[in-house]
C-alpha angles and dihedrals in degrees: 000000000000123000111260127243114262122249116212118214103239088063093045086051101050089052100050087059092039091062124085142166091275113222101178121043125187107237095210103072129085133196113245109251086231090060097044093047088061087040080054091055100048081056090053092041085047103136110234134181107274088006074265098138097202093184141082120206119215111207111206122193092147108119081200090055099033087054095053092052097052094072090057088047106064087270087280111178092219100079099062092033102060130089094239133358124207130212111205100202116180122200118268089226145351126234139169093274083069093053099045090045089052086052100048087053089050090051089050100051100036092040089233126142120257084234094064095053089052090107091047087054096046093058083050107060086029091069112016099037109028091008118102078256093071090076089061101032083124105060090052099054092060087048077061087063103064102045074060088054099045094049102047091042092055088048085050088054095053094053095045097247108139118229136189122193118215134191087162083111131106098229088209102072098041090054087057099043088042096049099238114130095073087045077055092244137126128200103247102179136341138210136193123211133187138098127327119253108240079225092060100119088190101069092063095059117105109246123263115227136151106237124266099254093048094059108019117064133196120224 
């Protein structure tokens, strides 16, 4: 693996600044396929608790698809505006297969042997399948998610690709239309990314933050 470049902090920061909740997207404009292939793989590099990525994302470019979702979504435009909109679906529930397919995975990319991840597997089950945790497995698996969302919206921003995360959605319906409830699976958040609109009023507010001292403490 080659040593990464590295990011100055003046750049991180500016664009950092630079990024908003985009309301109003240009539908014109389209994201190179180069740049979301790299977007993909922040998703796919995304840190969970376990390693266990207990999530699928659905990546919708359909104007037919995207057109059937905006009425389930407040009628937000940004939905059928954007480049591409993503769907962040978690898993229902957690069980053992989960934790053996993650394993299998491990084995196969770290060329170890399922026996010596035995112990691995036990802490697992033991807490996410039998543990006090199993009864909101759940819940943090949607927690999961937006470490996912956080993460893919801060690499957008580096590469100047405008985002805007939604939970103006009725999960219901997009499970249906999308198919998830029989993969065992629910839409947790979503988020649309693309290019600003130079009618976009928004990108031109100043942003609004507490100041440091009043939400980061020294101890």
């Amino acid at each position: 693996m080659s040593t990464p470049k590295t990011l100055d902090t003046a750049t991180l920061l500016a664009n950092l600044h630079w990024r908003y909740a985009t309301k109003i997207f240009d539908p014109a404009k389209t994201i190179p396929a180069d740049v979301w292939k790299a977007l993909e793989e922040t998703l796919v590099l995304t840190p969970s608790s376990f390693g266990l990525q207990p999530w699928k994302f659905l990546v919708i470019t359909s104007p037919e698809l995207k057109t059937r979702l905006k009425p389930h979504s407040w009628n937000q435009a940004q939905v059928t505006d954007c480049s591409h909109y993503v769907v962040f679906a978690s898993k229902k529930k957690i069980g053992e297969a989960d934790i053996d397919a993650f394993l299998a995975r491990t084995a196969e990319v770290r060329g170890c042997t399922l026996d010596s991840l035995k112990a691995y597997r036990g802490m697992m089950v033991g807490d996410l399948v039998q543990g006090a945790r199993s009864k909101v497995a759940a819940e943090w698996a949607v927690r999961q998610i937006y470490i996912a969302l956080g993460n893919f919206m801060t690499a957008a921003a580096l590469l100047q690709v405008d985002t805007c995360p939604m939970e103006g959605f009725v999960p219901a319906e997009y499970d249906k239309i999308l198919g998830l409830e029989a993969r065992g699976l629910t839409a947790a958040v979503c988020c649309a990314a693309g290019y600003r609109s130079e009618t976009c009023k928004y990108a031109k507010l100043p942003k609004v933050r507490y100041k440091t001292a009043d939400v980061i403490e020294h101890l």
